[in-house]
C-alpha positions as CSV (number, residue, x, y, z in Angstrom):
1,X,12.8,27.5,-21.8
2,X,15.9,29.1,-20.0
3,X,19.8,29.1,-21.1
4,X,20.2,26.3,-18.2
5,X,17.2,24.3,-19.2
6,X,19.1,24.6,-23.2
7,X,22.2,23.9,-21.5
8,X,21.1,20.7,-19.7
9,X,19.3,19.6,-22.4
10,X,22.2,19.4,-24.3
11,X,24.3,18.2,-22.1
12,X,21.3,15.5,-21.9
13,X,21.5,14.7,-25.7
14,X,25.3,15.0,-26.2
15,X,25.2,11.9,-23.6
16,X,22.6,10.4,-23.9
17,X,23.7,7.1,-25.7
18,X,26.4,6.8,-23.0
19,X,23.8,6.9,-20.1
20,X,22.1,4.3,-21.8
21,X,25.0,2.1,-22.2
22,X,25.9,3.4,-18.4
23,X,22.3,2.2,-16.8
24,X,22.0,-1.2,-19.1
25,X,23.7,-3.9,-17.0
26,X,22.4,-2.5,-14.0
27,X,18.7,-2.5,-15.1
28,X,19.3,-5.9,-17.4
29,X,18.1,-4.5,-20.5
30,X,18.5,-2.0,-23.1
31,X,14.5,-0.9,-22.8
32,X,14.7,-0.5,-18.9
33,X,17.7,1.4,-19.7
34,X,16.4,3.5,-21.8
35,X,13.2,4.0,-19.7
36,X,15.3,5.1,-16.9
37,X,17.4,8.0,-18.6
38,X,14.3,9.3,-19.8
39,X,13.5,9.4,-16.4
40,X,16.5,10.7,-15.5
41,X,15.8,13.8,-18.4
42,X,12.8,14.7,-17.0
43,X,14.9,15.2,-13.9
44,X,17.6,16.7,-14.8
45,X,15.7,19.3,-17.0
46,X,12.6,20.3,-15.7
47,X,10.6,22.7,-17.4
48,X,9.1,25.8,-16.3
49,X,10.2,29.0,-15.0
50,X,11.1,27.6,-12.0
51,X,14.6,29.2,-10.7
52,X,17.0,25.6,-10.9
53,X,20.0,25.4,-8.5
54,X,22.8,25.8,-10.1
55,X,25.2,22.5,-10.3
56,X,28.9,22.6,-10.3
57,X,29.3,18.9,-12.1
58,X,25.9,18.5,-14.1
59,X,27.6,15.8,-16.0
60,X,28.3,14.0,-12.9
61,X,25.2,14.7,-11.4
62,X,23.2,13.2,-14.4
63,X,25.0,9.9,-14.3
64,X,24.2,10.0,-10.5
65,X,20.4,9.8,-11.3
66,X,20.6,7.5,-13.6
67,X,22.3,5.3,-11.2
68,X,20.2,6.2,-8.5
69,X,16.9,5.4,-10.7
70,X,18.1,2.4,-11.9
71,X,19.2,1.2,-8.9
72,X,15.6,1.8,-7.4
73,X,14.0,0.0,-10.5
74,X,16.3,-3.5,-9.8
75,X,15.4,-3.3,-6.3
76,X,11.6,-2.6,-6.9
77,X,11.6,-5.2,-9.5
78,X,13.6,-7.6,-7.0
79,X,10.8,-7.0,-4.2
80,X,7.8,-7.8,-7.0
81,X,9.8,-11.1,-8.0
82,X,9.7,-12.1,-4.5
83,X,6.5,-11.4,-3.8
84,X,5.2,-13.0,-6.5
85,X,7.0,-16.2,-5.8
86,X,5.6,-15.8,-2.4
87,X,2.7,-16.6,-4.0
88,X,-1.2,-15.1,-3.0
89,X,-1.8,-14.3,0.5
90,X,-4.0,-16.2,2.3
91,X,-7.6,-14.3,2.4
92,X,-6.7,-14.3,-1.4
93,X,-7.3,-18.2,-1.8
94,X,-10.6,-19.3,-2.4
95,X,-12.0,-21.7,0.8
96,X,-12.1,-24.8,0.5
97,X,-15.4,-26.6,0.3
98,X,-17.0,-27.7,3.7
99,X,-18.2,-30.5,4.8
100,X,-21.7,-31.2,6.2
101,X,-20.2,-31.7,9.3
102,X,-18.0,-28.2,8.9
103,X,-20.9,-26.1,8.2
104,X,-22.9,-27.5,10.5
105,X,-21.0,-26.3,13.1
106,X,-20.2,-23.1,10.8
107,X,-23.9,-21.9,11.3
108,X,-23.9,-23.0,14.9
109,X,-21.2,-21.0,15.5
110,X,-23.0,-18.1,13.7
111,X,-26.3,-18.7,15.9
112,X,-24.2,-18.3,18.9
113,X,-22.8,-15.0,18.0
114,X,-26.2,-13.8,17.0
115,X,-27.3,-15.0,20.6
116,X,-24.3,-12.8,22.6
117,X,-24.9,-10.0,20.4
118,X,-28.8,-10.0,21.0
119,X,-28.0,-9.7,24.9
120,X,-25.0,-7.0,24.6
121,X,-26.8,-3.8,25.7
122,X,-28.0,-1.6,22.7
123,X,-25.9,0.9,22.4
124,X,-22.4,-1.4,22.6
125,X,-24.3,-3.9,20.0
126,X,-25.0,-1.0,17.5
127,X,-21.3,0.1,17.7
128,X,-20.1,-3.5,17.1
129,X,-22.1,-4.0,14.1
130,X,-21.6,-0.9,12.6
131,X,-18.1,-1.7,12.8
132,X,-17.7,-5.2,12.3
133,X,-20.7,-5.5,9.5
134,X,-21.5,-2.2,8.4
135,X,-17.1,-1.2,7.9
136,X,-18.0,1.9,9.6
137,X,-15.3,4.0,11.3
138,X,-15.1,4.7,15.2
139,X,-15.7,8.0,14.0
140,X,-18.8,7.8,11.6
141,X,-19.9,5.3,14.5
142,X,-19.3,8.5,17.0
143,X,-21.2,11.0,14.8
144,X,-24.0,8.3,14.9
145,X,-24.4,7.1,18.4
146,X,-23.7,11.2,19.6
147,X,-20.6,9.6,21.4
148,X,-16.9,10.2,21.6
149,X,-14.6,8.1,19.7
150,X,-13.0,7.1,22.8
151,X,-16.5,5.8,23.9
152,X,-17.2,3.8,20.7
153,X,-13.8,2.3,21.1
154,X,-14.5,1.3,24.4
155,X,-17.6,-0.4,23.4
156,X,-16.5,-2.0,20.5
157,X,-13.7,-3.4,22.4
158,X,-15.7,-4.6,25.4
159,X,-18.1,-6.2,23.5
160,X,-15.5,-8.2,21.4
161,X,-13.8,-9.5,24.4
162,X,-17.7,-10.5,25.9
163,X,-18.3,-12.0,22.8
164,X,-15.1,-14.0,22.4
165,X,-15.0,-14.9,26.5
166,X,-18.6,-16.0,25.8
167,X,-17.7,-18.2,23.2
168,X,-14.8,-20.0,24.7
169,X,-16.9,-20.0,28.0
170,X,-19.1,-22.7,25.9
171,X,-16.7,-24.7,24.0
């Protein structure tokens, strides 16, 4: 370890009960507190051989990362609280049961996109289902059909909007 690193880590210990006083009512809690300044150590003093900048006001710049870090945790932790009141997202909810009546028109619906994609031509219904089933990329779908990617997007895209006009078409 170098004379600075021994110097900041002193500095570090002489005050470190202070920090932790300092970043308590801004995190809410003595633990989050003391979480931070450890943070803020690690910091402050890194180890290594590294050549460290020299800082005019090291005293002053430690309480400034402490701050800064526990200013970041109450915001972070603000964000989670609000996303979890938010509750789950929707594709996160389990569907509902259907009715007869719903999933009879459910595999209608799926017979009728089976249909259009039987009469895309091969090459565009290949790239749609690797992308859309198989969760290939326009890329690995590229590599595959010996196409560019601007090719594969092309088809992918012109068979969705055949496939969705097609649809609408017959409702």
């Amino acid at each position: 370890m170098t004379e600075r690193n021994d110097n900041r880590t002193r500095l570090f210990l002489l005050h470190r009960a202070a920090l932790v006083d300092y970043a308590t009512p801004i995190v809410g809690d003595r633990a989050r507190a003391e979480d931070v300044v450890q943070e803020a150590f690690i910091r402050f003093a890194p180890g290594g051989a590294r050549s460290e900048p020299t800082i005019e006001q090291p005293l002053a710049y430690l309480y400034r990362i402490v701050r800064n870090l526990a200013y970041d945790l109450t915001r972070r932790r603000a964000i989670e609280q609000r996303e979890q009141e938010k509750g789950p997202t929707w594709w996160m909810i389990p569907p509902g049961v259907r009715t007869p009546e719903q999933e009879s028109a459910h595999r209608q619906d799926v017979v009728r996109v089976r249909n259009i994609l039987a009469g895309l031509p091969t090459e565009q219904r290949r790239a749609v289902e690797m992308h859309r089933f198989g969760g290939f990329t326009l890329v690995e779908i590229a590599d595959e059909l010996g196409v560019s990617i601007a090719t594969v997007h092309r088809l992918v895209r012109d068979a969705l909007v055949r496939i969705a006009a097609q649809l609408t078409s017959e409702d």
